[in-house]
C-alpha positions in Angstrom: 29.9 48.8 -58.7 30.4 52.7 -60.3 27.3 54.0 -60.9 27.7 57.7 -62.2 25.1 60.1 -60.8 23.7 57.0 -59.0 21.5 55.6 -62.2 22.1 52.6 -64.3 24.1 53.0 -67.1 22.2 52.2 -70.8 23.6 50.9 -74.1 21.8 51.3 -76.8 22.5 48.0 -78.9 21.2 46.9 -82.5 19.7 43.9 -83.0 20.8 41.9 -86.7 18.2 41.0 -89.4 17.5 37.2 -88.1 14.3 36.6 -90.3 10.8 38.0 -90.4 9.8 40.5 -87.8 6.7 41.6 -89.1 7.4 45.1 -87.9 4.5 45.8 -89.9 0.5 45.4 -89.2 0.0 42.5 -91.8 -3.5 44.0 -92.0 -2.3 47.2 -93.9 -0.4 45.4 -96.9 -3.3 43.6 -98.8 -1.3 40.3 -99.8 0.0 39.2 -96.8 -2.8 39.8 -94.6 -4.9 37.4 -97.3 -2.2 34.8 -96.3 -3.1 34.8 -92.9 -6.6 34.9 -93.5 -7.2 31.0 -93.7 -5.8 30.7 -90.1 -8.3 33.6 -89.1 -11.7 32.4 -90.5 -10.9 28.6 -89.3 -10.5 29.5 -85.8 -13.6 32.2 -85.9 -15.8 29.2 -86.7 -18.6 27.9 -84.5 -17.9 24.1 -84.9 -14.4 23.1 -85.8 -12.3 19.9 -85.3 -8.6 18.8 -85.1 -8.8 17.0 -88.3 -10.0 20.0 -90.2 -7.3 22.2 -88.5 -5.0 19.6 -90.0 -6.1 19.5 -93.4 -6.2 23.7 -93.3 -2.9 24.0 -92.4 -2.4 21.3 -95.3 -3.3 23.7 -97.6 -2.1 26.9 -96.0 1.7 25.3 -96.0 0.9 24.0 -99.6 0.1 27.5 -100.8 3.3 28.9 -98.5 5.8 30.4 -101.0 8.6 31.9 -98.4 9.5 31.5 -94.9 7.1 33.8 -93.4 4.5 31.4 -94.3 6.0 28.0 -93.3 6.5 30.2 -89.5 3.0 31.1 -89.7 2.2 27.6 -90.3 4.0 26.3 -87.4 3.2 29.0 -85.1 -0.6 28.1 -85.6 0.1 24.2 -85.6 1.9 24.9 -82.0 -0.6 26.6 -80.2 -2.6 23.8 -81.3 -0.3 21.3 -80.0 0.2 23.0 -75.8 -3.9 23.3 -76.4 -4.1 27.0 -76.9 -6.3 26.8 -79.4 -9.7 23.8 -79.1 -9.2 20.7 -80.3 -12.7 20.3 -80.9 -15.8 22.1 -80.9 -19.5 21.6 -81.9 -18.0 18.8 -84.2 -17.3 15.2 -84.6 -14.3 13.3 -85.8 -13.8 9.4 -86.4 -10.7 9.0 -85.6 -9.9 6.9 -89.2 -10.6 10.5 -90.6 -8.3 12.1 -88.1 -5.5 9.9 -88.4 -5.6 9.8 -92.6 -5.7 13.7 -92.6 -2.2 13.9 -89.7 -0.8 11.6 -91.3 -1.2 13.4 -95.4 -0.1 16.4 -92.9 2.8 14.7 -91.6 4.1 13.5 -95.0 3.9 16.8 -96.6 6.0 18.5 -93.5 8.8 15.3 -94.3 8.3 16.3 -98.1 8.9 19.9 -97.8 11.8 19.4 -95.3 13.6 17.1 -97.4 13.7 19.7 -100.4 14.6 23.1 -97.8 17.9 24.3 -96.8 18.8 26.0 -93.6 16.9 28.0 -91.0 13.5 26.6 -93.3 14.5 22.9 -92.3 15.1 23.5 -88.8 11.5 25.2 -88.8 9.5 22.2 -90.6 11.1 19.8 -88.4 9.9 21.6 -85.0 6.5 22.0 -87.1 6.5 17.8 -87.5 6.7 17.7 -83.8 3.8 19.3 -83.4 1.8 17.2 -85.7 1.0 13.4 -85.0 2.2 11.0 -87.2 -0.7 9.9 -88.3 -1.8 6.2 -90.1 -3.2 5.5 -93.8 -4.4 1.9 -92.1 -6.4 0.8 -89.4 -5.0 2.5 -86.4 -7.8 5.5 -86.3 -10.6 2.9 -86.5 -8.6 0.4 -84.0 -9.2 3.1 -81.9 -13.1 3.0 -81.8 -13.2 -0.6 -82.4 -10.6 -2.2 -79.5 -11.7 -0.6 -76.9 -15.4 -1.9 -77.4 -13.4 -5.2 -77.4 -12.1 -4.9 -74.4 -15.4 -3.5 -72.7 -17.0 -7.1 -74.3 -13.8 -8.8 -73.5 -14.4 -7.8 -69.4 -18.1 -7.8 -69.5 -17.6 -3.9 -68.8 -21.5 -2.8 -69.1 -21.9 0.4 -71.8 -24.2 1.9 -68.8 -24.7 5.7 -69.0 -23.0 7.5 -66.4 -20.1 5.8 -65.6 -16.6 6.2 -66.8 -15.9 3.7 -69.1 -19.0 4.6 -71.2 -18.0 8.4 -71.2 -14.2 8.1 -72.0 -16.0 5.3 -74.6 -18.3 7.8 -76.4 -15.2 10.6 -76.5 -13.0 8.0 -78.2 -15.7 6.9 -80.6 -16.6 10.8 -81.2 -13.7 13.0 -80.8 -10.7 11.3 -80.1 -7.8 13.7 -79.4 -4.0 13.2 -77.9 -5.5 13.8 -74.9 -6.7 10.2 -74.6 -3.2 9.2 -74.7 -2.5 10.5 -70.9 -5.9 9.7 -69.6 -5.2 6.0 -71.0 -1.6 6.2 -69.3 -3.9 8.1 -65.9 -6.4 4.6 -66.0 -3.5 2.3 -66.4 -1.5 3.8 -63.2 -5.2 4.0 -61.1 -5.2 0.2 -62.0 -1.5 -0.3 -60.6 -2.2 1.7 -57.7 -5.0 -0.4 -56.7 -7.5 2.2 -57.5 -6.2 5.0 -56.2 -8.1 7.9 -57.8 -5.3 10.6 -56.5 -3.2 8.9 -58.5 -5.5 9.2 -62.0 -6.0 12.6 -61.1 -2.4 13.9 -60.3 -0.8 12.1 -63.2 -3.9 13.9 -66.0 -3.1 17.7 -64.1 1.2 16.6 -64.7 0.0 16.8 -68.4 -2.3 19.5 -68.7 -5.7 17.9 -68.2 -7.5 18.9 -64.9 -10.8 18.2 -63.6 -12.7 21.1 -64.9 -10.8 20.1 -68.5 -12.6 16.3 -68.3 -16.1 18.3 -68.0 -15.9 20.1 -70.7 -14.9 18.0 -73.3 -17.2 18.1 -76.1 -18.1 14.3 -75.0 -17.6 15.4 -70.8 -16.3 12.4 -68.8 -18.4 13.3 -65.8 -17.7 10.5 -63.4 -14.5 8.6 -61.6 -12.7 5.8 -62.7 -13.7 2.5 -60.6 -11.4 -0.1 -59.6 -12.4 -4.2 -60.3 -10.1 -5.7 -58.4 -11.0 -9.2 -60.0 -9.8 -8.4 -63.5 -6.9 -5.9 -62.4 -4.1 -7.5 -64.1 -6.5 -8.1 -67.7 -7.3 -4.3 -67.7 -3.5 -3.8 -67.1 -2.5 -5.9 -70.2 -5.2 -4.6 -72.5 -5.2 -0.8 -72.2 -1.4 -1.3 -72.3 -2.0 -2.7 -76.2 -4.6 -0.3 -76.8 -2.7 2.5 -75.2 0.3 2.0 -78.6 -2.9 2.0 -80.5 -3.6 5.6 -79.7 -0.1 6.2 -79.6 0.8 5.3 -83.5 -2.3 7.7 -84.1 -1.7 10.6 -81.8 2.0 10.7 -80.8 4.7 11.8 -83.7 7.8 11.4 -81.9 6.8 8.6 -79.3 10.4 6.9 -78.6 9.0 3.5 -78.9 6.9 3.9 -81.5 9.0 6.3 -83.4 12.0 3.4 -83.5 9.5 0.6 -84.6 8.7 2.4 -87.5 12.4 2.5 -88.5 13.5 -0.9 -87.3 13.0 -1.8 -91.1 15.6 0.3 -92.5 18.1 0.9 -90.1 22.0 -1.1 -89.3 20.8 -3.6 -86.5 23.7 -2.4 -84.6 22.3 1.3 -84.4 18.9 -0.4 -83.8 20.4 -2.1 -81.0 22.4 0.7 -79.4 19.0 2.8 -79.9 16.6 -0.1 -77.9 19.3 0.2 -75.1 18.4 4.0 -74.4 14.5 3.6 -75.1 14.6 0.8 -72.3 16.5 2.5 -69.6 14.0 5.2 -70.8 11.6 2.6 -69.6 12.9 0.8 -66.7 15.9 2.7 -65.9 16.4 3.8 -62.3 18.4 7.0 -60.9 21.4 5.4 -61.8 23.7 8.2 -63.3 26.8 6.5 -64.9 23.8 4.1 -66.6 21.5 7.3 -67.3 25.0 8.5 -69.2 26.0 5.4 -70.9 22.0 5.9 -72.5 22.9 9.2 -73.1 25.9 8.2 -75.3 24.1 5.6 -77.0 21.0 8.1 -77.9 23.8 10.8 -79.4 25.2 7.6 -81.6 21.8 6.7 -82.4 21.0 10.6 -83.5 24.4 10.3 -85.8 23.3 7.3 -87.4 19.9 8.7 -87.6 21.1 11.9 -89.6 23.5 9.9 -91.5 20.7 8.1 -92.8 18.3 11.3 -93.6 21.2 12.3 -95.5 20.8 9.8 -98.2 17.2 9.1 -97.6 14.8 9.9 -100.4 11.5 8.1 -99.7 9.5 10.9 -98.4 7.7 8.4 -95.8 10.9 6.7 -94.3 12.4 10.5 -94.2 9.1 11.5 -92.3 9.7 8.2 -90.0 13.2 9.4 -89.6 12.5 12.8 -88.4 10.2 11.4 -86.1 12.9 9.0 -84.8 15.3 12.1 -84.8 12.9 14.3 -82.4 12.3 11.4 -80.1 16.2 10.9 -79.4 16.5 14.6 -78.7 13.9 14.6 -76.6 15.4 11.7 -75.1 18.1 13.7 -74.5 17.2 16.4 -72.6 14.9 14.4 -70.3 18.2 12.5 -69.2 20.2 15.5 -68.3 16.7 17.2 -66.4 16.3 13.3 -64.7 20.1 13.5 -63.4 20.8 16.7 -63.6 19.4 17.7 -59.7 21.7 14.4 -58.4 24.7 14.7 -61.0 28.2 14.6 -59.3 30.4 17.4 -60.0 32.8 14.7 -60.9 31.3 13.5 -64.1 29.9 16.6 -65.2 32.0 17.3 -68.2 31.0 14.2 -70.0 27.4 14.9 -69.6 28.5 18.5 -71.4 30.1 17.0 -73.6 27.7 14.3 -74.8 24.7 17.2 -74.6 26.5 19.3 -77.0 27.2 17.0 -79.8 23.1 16.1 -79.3 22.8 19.3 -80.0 25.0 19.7 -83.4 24.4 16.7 -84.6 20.2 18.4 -85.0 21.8 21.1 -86.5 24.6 19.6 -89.0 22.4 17.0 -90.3 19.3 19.5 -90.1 20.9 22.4 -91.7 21.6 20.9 -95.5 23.0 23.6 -97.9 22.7 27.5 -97.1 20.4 28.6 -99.5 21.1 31.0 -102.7 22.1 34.5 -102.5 19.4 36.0 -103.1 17.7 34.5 -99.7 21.0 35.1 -98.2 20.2 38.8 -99.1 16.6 38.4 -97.6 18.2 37.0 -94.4 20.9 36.6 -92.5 19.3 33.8 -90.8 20.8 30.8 -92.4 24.1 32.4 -92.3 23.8 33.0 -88.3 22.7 28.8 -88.3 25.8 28.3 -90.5 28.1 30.7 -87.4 26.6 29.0 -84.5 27.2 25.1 -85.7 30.7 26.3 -86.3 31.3 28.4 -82.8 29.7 25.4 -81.4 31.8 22.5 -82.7 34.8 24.3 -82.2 34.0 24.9 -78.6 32.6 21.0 -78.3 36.4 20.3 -80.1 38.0 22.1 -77.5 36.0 21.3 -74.7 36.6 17.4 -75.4 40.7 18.2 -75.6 40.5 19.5 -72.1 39.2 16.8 -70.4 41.5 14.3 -72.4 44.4 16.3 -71.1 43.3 16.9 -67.3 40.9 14.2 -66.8 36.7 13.8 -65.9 36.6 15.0 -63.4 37.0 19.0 -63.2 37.3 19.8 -59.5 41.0 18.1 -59.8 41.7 20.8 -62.4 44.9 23.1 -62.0 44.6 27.0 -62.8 45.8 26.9 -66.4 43.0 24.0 -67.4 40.4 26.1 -65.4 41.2 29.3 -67.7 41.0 27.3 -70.7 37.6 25.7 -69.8 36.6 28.9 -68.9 37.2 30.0 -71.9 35.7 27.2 -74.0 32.1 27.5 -71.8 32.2 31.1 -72.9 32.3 30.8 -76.4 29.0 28.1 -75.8 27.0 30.7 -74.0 27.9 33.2 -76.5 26.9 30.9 -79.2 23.7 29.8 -77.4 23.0 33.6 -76.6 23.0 34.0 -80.3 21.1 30.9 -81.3 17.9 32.2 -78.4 18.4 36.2 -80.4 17.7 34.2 -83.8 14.8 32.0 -82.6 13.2 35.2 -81.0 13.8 37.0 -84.3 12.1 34.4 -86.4 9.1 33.3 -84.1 8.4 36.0 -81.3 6.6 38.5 -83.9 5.0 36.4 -85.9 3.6 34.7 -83.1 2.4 37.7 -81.1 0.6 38.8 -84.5 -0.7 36.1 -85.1 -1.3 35.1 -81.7 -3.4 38.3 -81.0 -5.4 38.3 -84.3 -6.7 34.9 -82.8 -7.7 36.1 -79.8 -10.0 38.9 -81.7 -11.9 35.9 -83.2 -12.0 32.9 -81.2 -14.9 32.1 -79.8 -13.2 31.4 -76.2 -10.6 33.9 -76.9 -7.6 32.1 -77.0 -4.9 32.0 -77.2 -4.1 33.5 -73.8 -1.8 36.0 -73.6 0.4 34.9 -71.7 1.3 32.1 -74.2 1.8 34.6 -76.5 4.5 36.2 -74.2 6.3 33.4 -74.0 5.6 31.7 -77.0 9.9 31.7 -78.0 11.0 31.2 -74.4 8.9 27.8 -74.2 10.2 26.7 -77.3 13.6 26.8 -76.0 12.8 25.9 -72.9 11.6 22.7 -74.3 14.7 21.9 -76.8 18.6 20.6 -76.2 19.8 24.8 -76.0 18.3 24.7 -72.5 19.6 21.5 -71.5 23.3 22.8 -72.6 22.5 25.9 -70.9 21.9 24.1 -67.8 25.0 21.9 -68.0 27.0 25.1 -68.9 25.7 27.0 -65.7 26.8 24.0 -63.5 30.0 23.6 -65.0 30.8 27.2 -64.8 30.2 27.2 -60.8 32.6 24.0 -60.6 35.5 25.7 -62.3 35.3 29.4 -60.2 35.9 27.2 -57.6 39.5 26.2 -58.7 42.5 27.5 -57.0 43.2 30.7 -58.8 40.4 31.6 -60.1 38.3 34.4 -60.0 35.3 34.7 -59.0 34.1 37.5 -61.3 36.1 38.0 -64.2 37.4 40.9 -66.2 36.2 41.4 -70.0 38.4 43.7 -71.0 41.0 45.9 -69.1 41.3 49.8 -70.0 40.8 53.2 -69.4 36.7 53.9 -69.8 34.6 56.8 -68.7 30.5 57.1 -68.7 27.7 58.7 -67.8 24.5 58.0 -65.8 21.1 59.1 -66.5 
């Protein structure tokens, strides 16, 4: 390397208009600070619950005029969802009332993304990830209701001071998606014979340590305890009860998300779609079956979008979208499952069938670019519009390579090497652009909003480190990261080709520069 004077070169680069920066203190502008200011005087509450975080954000996103205020809707919605922000405090919930009120939520989010265009539908549908679908029936109070049944059913004593009764009076209280993973926690301590390390390590996997259990506005104090007698009952029953909480807590559960939609969905898609949620299931570490799953979750996301194309009941769209995140979800946990034990050999189908995962969310996400005049308030839709392009051109490409030189890429001569090269390229540059337009929509309006929070919550959250990262988790959770992944492994396989270079030349010339 040149380094002139011996210091790093810098080039000063511009960054495009991707969307709101909220360069501006909100605070100083009158209007849009009073926009915000619902968010601010929830959270500074004493006593608040998740249902009443729900039905503010109802109204906040019903009042929302642009796009700055469907992100600030999100943005407070998602640090709801990684817990940044309490799920409860000083306050009771039934859960009937909690699962009416995500479930108006949840039907607004489906109404507002049927009538947006663009960058705004791509927003409200991670926003309906964050949300739990929700139930206008009998789940919420099924969940107060069964699981007295099966403490009756099992002669399970409600005694003070032991597990049951605690988890019990939390459910009947202030039931929150946490009970999902400390019902899954129970069910694998029961399979495991009682084995408490068990419980434990699978709640701290998802968030919820010990010091979390004791101070939940209902604390579950005490341990689990195994009855060996009634093992397999217990299994059975908090298996049922464990959908239960599921169809009120979790939006895009893959199980649940697909027997909502089993009404109105081609039998062969259905079909094609049960295939990938059971090797979800049952599946092993097999990797030509964990890629036949793969191609049959990208066929079920086609037939999916095909579907929200036409759709225009706003409760079978909502269903829809729910069944839409679950499959890309699904996706990228295959490719993170295989990826550490993928063979080189079969790498460029699992890039191939990742990236049309990832524009099929964005052709049948994106609708119509907006009018002009937003165009002229952002390039942000246009930028959506570039990358699906850059991207489908590249998958095209990428797809004619391996017809032409086969799967596997470490047989590949020089001249396919250069072109798939080439090809993997144009997909970083593409994702490099698609991460700039996420950071330019969310980053700022998160750290604003973010840090007001923190100035009025009672526990002062959220922390600031999740403001930091705030964009980079969102990515990191979502199919860009999972082609990024692909795209670095690939890239390694093909520098080792005969020929090629290890480090290659952007562009040859005469150049001069100056360190300083």
């Amino acid at each position: 390397w040149y380094k002139a004077g011996h210091a790093d070169f810098h080039v000063p680069l511009d960054s495009p208009d991707t969307g709101p920066t909220l360069d501006h203190d909100p605070a100083d502008v009158g209007q849009l600070s009073m926009n915000y200011m619902p968010m601010f005087e929830f959270e500074s509450r004493g006593g608040l619950s998740l249902m009443e975080r729900f039905e503010s954000v109802r109204s906040m996103l019903g009042a929302a005029k642009d796009r700055e205020g469907v992100v600030a809707c999100y943005v407070w919605l998602r640090y709801s969802q990684v817990r940044q922000l309490s799920w409860q405090r000083k306050h009771n919930t039934k859960p009937r009332e909690l699962s009416q009120e995500a479930n108006r939520l949840s039907t607004m989010i489906a109404g507002r993304w049927k009538a947006a265009r663009g960058v705004d539908r791509q927003v409200l549908r991670m926003m309906l990830s964050a949300v739990p679908r929700g139930s206008a029936g009998g789940d919420g109070q099924a969940i107060r209701d069964e699981i007295l049944v099966i403490m009756r059913k099992f002669e399970i004593k409600k005694r003070k001071g032991t597990f049951m009764e605690e988890w019990h009076q939390k459910l009947h209280n202030n039931s929150t998606p946490d009970d999902i993973f400390i019902c899954e926690a129970y069910i694998k301590f029961l399979q495991s014979d009682g084995n408490k390390e068990v419980f434990y390590g699978y709640l701290e996997e998802h968030g919820i340590t010990r010091k979390r259990l004791l101070t939940f506005e209902r604390p579950i104090l005490q341990e689990p305890v195994f009855f060996p007698s009634i093992k397999n009952g217990l299994i059975n029953e908090f298996s049922r009860y464990l959908q239960i909480l599921k169809s009120v807590h979790s939006g895009a559960d893959f199980v649940k998300s697909l027997e909502a939609c089993r009404g109105y969905l081609d039998g062969h898609l259905v079909a094609e779609i049960n295939a990938a949620a059971y090797e979800q299931t049952y599946g092993g570490d097999d990797k030509e079956k964990m890629l036949a799953a793969l191609g049959k979750v990208v066929a079920g996301m086609h037939g999916v979008g095909q579907r929200l194309l036409h759709e225009g009941d706003v409760h079978k769209v909502r269903d829809l979208l729910y069944l839409d995140l679950a499959l890309e979800s699904q996706a990228r946990l295959f490719v993170e499952k295989a990826l550490s034990g993928l063979d080189d050999g079969g790498l460029s189908l699992w890039l191939s069938l990742v990236l049309e995962a990832l524009t099929c969310t964005m052709r049948y996400g994106i609708g119509v670019v907006g009018s002009s005049r937003e165009q002229a308030r952002s390039n942000a839709d246009t930028q959506l519009e570039q990358e699906l392009h850059a991207l489908r051109a590249a998958l095209g490409d990428w797809v004619e390579v391996v017809a032409k030189h086969g799967i596997d890429m470490r047989a590949w001569g020089y001249h396919a090497g250069l072109m798939a090269s080439s090809v993997l390229d144009r997909m970083r540059r593409a994702l490099g652009a698609m991460v700039e337009r996420y950071q330019g929509t969310y980053q700022k309006p998160a750290e604003y909003i973010g840090n007001q929070l923190r100035k009025r919550t009672p526990d002062g959250t959220p922390e600031s480190w999740s403001i930091a990262l705030f964009t980079e988790e969102i990515v990191r959770g979502g199919l860009p990261f999972a082609v990024s992944m692909l795209l670095r492994r690939a890239s390694s396989v093909i520098q080792t080709i005969p020929g090629m270079p290890t480090w290659q030349i952007i562009s040859a010339g005469p150049a001069g520069g100056g360190g300083g």
